[in-house]
Backbone as ProteinMPNN parsed JSONL, in Angstrom:
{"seq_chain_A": "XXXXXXXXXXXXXXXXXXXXXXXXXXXXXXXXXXXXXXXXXXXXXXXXXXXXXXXXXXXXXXXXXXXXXXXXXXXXXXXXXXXXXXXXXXXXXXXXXXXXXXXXXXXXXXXXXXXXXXXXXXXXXXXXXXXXXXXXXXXXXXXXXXXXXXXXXXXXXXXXX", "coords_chain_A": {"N_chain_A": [[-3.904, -35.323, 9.877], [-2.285, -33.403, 11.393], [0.313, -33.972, 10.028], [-0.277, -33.093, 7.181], [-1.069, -30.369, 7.869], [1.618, -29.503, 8.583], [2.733, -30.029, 6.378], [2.674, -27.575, 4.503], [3.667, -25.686, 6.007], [6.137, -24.554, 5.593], [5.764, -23.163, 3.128], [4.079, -21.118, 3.937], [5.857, -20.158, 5.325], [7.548, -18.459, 3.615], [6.315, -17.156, 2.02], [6.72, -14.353, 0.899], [8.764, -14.555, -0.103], [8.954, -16.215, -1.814], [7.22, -15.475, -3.525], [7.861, -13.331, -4.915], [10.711, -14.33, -5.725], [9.429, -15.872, -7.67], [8.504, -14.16, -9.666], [10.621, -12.094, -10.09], [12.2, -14.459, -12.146], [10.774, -15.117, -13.956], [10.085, -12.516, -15.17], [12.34, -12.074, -15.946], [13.223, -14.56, -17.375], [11.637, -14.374, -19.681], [11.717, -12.052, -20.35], [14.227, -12.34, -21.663], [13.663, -14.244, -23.739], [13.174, -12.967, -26.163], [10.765, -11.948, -27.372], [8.083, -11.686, -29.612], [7.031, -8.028, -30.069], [4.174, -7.989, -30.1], [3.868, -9.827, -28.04], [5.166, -9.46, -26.133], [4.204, -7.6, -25.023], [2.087, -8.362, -23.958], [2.467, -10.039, -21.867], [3.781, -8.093, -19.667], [1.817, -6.524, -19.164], [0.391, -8.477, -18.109], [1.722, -9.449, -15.61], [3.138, -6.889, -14.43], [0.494, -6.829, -13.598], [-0.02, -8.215, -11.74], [2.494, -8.149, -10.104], [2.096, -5.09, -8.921], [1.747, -2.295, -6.607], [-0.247, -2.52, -3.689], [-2.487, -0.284, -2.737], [-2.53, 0.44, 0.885], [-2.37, -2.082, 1.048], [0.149, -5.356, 1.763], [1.649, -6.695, -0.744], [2.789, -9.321, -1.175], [3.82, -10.522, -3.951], [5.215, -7.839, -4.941], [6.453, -6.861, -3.032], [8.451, -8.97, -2.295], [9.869, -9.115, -5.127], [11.013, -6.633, -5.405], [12.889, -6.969, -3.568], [14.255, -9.128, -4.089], [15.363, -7.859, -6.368], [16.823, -5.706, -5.412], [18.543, -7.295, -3.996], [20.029, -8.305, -5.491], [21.423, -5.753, -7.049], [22.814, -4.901, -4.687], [24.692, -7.083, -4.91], [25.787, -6.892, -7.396], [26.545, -4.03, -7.886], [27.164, -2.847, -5.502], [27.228, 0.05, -3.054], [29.186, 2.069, -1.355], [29.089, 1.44, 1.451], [27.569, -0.479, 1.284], [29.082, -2.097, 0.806], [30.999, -2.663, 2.665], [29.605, -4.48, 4.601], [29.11, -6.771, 3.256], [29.698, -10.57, 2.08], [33.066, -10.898, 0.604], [33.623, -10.942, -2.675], [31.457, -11.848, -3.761], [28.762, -12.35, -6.184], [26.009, -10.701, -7.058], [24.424, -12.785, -8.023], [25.345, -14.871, -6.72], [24.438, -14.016, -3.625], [21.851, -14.002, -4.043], [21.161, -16.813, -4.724], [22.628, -17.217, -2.37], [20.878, -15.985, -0.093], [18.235, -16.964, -1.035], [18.573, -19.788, 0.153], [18.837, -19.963, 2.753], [17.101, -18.287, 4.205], [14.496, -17.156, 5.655], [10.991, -15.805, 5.406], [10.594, -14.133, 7.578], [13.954, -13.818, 8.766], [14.386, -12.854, 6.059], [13.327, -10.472, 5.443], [14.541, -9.18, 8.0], [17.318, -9.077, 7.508], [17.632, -7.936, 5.092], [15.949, -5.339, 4.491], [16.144, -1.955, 4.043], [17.098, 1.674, 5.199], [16.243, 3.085, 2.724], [15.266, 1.543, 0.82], [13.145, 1.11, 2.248], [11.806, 3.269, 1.773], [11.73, 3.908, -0.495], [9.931, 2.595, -1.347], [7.999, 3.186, -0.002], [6.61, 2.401, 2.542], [5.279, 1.985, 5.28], [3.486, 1.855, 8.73], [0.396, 1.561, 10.384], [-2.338, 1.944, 12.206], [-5.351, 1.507, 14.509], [-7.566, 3.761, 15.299], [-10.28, 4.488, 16.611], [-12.927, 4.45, 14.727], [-11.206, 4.597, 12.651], [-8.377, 4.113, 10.302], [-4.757, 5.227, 11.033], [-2.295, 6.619, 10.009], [1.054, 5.64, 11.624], [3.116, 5.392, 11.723], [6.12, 6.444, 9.332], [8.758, 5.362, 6.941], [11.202, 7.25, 7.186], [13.997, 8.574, 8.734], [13.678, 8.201, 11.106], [11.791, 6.466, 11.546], [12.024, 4.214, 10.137], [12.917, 1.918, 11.012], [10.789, 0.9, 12.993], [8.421, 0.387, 11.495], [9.794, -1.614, 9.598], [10.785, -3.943, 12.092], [7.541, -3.884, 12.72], [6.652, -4.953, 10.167], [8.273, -7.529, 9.745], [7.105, -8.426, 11.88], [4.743, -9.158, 11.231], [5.058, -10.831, 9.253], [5.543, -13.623, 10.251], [4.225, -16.785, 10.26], [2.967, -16.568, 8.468], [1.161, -14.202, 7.849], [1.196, -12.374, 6.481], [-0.561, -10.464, 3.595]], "CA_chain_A": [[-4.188, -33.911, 9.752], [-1.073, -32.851, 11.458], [1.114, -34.285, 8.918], [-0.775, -32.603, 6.341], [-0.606, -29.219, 8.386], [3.211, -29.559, 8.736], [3.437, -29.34, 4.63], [2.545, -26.176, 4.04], [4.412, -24.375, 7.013], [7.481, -23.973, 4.706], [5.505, -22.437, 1.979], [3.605, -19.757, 4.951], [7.373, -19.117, 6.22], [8.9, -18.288, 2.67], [5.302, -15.893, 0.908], [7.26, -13.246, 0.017], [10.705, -14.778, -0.917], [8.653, -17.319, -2.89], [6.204, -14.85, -4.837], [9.1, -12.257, -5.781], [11.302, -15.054, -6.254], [9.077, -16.564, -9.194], [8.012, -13.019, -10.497], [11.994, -12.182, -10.324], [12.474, -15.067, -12.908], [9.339, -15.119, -14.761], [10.524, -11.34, -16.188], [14.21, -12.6, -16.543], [12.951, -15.689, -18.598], [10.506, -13.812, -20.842], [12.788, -11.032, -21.173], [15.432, -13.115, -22.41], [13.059, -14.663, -25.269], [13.294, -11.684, -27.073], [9.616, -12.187, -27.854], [7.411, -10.093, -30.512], [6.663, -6.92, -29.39], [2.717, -7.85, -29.003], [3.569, -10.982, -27.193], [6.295, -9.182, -25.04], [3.827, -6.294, -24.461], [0.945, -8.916, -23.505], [3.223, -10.493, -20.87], [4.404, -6.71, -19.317], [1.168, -6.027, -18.606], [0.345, -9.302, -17.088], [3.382, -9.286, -15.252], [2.687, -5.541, -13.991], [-0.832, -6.467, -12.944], [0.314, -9.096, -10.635], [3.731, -7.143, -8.933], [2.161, -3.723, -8.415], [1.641, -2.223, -5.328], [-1.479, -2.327, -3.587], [-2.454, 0.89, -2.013], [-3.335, -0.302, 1.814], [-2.416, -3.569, 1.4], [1.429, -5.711, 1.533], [1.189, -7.283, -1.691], [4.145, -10.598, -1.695], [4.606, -10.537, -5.23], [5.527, -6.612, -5.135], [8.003, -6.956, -2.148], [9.658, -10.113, -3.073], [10.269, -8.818, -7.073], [11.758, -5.698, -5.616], [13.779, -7.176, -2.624], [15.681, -9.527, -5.338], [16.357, -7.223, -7.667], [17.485, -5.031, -4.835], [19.69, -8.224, -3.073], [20.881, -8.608, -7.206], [22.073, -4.812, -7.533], [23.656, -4.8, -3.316], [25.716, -8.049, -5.306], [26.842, -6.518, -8.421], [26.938, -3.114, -7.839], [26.61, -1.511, -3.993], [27.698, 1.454, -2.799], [30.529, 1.958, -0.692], [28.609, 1.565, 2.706], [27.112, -1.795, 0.758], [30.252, -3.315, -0.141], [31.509, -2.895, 3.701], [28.477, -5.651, 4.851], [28.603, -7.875, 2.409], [31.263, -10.987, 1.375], [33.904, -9.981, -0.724], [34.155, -11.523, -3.761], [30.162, -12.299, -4.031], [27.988, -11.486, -7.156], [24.905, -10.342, -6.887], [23.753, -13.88, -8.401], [25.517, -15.578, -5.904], [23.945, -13.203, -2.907], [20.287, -14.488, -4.534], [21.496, -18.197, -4.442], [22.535, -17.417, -0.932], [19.621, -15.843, 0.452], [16.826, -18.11, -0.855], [18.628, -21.508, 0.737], [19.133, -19.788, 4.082], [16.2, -17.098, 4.841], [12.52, -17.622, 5.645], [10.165, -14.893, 5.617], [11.392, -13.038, 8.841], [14.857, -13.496, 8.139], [14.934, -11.959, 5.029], [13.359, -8.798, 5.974], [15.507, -8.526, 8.748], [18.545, -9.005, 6.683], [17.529, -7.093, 3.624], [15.085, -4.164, 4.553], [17.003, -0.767, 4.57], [15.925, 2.81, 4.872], [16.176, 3.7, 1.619], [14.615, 0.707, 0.132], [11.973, 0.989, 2.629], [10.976, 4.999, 1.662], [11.69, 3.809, -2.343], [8.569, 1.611, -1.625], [6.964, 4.62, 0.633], [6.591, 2.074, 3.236], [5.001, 2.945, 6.521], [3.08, 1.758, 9.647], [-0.599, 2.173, 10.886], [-3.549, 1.845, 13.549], [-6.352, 1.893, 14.276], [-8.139, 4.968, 16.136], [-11.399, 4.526, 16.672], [-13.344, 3.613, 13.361], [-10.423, 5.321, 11.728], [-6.88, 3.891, 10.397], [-3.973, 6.308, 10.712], [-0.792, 6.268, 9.648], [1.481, 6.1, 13.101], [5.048, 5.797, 11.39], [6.7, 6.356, 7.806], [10.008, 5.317, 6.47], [11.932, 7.849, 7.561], [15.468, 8.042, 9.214], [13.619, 7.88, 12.664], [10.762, 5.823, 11.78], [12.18, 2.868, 9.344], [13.299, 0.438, 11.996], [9.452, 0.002, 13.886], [7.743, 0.233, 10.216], [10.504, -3.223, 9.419], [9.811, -4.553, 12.651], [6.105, -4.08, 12.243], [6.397, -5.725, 8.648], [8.883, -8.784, 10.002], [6.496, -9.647, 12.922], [3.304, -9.68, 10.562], [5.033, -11.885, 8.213], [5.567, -14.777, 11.054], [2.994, -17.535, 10.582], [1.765, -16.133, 7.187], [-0.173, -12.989, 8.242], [1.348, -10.68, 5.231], [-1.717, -10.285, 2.737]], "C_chain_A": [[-2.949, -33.086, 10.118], [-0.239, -32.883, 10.928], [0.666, -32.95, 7.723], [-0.508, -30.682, 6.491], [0.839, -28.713, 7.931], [3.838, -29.178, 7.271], [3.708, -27.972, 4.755], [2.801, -25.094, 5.081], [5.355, -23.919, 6.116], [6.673, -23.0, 3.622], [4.652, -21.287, 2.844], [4.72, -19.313, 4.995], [7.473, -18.469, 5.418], [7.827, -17.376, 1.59], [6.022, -14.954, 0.498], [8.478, -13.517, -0.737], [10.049, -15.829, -2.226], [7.984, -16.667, -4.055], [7.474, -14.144, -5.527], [10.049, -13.442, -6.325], [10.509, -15.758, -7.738], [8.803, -15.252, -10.339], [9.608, -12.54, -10.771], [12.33, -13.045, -11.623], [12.047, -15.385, -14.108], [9.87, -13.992, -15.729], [11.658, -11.63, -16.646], [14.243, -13.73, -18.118], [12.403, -15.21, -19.597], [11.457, -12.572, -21.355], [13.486, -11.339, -22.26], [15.196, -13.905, -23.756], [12.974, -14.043, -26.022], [11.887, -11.904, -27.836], [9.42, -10.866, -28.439], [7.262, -9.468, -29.31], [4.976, -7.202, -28.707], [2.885, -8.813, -28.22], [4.155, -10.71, -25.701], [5.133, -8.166, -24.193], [2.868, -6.844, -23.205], [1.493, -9.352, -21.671], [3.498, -8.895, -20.083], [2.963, -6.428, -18.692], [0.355, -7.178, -17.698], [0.85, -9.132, -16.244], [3.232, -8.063, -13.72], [1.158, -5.928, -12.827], [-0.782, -6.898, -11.556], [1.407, -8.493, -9.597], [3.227, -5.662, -8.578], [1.925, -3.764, -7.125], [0.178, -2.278, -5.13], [-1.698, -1.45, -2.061], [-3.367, 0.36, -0.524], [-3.36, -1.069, 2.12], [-0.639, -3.922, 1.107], [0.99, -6.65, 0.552], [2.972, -8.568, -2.011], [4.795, -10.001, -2.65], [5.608, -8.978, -5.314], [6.964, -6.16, -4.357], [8.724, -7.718, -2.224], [10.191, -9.276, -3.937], [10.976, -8.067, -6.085], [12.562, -6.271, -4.669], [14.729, -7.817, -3.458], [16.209, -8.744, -5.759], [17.215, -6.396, -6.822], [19.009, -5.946, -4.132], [20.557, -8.109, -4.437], [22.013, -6.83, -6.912], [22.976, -4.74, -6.185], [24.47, -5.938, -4.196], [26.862, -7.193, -6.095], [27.317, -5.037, -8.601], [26.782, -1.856, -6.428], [27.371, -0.599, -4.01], [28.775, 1.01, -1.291], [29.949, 1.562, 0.91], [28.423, -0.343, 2.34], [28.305, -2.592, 0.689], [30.991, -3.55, 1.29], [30.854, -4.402, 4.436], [28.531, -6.877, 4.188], [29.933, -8.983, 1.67], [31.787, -10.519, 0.587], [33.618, -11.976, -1.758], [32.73, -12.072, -4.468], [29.245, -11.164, -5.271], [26.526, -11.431, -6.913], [23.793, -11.858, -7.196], [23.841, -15.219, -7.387], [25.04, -15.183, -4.41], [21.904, -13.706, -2.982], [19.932, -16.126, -4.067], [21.294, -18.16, -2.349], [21.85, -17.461, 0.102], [18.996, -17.064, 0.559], [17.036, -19.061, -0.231], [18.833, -21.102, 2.297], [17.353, -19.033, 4.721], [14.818, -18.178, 4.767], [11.941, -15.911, 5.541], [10.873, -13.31, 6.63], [12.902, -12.718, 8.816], [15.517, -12.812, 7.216], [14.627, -10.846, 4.788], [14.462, -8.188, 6.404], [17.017, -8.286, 8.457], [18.987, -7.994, 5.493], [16.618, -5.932, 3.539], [16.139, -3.039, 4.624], [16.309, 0.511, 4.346], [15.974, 3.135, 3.419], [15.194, 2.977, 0.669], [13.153, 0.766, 0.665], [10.958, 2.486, 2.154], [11.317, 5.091, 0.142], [10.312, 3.47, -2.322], [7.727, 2.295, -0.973], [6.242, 3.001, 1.906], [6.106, 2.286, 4.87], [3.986, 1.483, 7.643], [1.823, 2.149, 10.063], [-1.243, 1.644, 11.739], [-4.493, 2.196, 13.708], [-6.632, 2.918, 15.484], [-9.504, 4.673, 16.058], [-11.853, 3.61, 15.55], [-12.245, 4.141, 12.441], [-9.262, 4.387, 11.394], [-5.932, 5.066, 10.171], [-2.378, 5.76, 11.368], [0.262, 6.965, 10.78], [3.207, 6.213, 12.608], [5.275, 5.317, 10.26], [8.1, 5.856, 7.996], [11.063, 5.898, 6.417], [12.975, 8.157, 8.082], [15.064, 8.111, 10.614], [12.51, 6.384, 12.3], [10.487, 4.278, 11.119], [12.19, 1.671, 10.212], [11.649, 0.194, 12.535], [9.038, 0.025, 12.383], [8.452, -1.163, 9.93], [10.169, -3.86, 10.595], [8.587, -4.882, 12.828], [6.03, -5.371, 10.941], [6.952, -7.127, 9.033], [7.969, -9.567, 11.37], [5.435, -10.007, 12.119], [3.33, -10.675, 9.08], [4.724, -13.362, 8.993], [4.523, -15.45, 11.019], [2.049, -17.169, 9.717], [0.839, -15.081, 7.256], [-0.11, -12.882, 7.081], [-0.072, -11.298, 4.438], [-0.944, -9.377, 1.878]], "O_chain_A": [[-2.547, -32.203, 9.361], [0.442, -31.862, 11.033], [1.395, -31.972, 7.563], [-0.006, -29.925, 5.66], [1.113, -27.798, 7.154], [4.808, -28.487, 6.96], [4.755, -27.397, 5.05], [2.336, -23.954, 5.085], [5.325, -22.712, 5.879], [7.252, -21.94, 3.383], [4.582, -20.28, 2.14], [4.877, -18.117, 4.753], [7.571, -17.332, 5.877], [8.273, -16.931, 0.532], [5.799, -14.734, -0.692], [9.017, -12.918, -1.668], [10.597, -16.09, -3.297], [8.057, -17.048, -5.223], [7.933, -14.497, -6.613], [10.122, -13.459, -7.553], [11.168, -16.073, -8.729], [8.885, -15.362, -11.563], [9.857, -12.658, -11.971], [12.863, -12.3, -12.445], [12.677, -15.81, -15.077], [10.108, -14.277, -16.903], [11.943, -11.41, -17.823], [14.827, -13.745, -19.201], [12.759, -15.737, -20.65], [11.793, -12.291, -22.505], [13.465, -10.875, -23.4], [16.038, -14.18, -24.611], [12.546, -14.618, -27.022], [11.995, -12.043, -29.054], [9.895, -9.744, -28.26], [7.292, -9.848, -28.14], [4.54, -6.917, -27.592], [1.954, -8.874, -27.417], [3.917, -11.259, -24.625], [5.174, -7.996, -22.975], [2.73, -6.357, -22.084], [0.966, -9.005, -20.614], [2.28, -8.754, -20.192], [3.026, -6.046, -17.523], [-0.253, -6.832, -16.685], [0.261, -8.198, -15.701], [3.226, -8.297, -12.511], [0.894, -5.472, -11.714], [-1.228, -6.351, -10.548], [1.157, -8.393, -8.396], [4.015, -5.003, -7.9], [1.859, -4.796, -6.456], [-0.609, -2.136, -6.066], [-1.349, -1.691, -0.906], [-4.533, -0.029, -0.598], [-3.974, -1.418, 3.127], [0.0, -3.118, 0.428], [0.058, -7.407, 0.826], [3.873, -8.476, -2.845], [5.797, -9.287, -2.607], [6.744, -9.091, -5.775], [7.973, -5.543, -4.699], [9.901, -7.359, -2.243], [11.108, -8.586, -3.492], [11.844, -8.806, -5.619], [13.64, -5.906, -5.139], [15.847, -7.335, -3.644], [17.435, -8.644, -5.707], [18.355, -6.22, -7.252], [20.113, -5.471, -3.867], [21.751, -7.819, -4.362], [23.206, -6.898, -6.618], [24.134, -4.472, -6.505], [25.561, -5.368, -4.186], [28.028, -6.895, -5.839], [28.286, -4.766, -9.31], [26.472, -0.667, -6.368], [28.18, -0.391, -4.914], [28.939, 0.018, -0.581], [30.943, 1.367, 1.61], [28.985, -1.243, 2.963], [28.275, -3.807, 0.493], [31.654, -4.587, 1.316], [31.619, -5.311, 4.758], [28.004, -7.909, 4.602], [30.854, -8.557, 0.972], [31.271, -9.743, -0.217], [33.521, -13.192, -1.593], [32.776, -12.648, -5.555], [29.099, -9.942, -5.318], [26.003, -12.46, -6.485], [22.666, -11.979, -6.716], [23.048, -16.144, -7.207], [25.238, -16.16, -3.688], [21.048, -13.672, -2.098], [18.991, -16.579, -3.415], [20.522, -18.635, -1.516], [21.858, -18.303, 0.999], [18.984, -17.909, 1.454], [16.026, -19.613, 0.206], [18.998, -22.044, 3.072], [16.712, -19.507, 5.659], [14.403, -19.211, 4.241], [12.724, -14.965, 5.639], [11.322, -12.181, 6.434], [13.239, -11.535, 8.837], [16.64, -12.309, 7.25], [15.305, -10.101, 4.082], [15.161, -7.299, 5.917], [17.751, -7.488, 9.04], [20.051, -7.502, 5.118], [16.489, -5.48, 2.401], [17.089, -3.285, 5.367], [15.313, 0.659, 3.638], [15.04, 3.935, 3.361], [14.451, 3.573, -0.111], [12.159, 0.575, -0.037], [9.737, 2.623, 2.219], [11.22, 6.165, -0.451], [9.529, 3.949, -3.143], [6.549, 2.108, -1.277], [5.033, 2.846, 1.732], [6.913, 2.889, 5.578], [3.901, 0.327, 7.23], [1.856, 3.368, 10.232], [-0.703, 0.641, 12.206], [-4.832, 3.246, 13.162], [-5.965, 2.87, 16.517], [-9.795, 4.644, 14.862], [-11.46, 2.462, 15.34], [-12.552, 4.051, 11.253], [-9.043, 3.668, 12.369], [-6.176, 5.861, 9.263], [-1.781, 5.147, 12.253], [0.425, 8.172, 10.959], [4.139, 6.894, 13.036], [4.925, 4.193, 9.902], [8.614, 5.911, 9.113], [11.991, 5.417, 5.767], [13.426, 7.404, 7.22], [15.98, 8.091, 11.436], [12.654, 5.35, 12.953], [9.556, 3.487, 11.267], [11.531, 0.642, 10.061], [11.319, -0.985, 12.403], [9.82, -0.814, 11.937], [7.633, -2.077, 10.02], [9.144, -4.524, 10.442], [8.323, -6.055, 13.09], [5.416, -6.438, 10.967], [6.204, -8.049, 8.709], [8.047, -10.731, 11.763], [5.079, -11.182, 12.205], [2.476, -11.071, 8.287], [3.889, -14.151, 8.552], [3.604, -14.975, 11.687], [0.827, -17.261, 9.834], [-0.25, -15.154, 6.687], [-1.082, -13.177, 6.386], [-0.536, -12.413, 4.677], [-1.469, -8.866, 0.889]]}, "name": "protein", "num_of_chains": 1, "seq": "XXXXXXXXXXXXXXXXXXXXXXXXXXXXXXXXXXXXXXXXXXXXXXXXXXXXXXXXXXXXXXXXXXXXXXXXXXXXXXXXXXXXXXXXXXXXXXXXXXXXXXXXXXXXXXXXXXXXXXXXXXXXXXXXXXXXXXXXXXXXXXXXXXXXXXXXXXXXXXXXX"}
């Protein structure tokens, strides 16, 4: 039983790098088939149904997809603040490579969350009050860092949902 346990820790650590990571490739591959229009369209809205956000809830597939594409564009095209952080001479493809064989779950928050990315995705923090939930901290330039900590401890050990 403990054996058996022991599998599937790697695949708890790595839920979000693993969902975005296949939905990341999934659109890249299908893109790249230059499929009909109804077959391309059919896929798009598959595709869509599975990465959106879900209002209330951390949805993997939704934060993976966008954290790649975001680690992809910090490769091939950051901004001058971006390009201080990050090896020289690294492409955005090689930055993707790099990630996935190093990070787990918590890691790659803490590596790759930033405010901007976090208040693109409207990102925030809540609690409960009574029978109530209310929203205790947004994405904001005071309030990003506990909203990422919040999000990097409730990945640990597979919480995220």
């Amino acid at each position: 039983m403990h054996e058996e346990a022991q599998y599937f820790i790697p695949q708890i650590e790595t839920k979000i790098m693993n969902e975005g990571w296949a939905s990341f490739w999934h659109k890249r591959i299908l893109d790249a088939l230059e499929l009909p229009q109804e077959l391309h369209l059919e896929f798009v809205v598959r595709h869509n149904q599975v990465v959106r956000p879900i209002p209330g809830q951390l949805n993997p597939y939704h934060l993976g997809l966008k954290l790649w594409e975001d680690i992809e564009r910090r490769g091939d095209q950051p901004t001058a603040e971006e390009k201080e952080n990050l090896p020289p001479g690294k492409t955005g493809r090689d930055l993707l490579f790099q990630t996935r064989e190093v990070d787990r779950d918590p890691s790659f928050l803490r590596r790759w969350l930033h405010e901007v990315f976090m208040r693109d995705l409207d990102l925030f923090r809540y609690e409960a009050k009574g029978d109530d939930l209310v929203v205790s901290e947004v994405s904001d330039e005071e309030g990003w860092r506990k909203v990422k900590e919040t999000l990097v401890k409730t990945v640990v050990w597979g919480r995220s949902r």
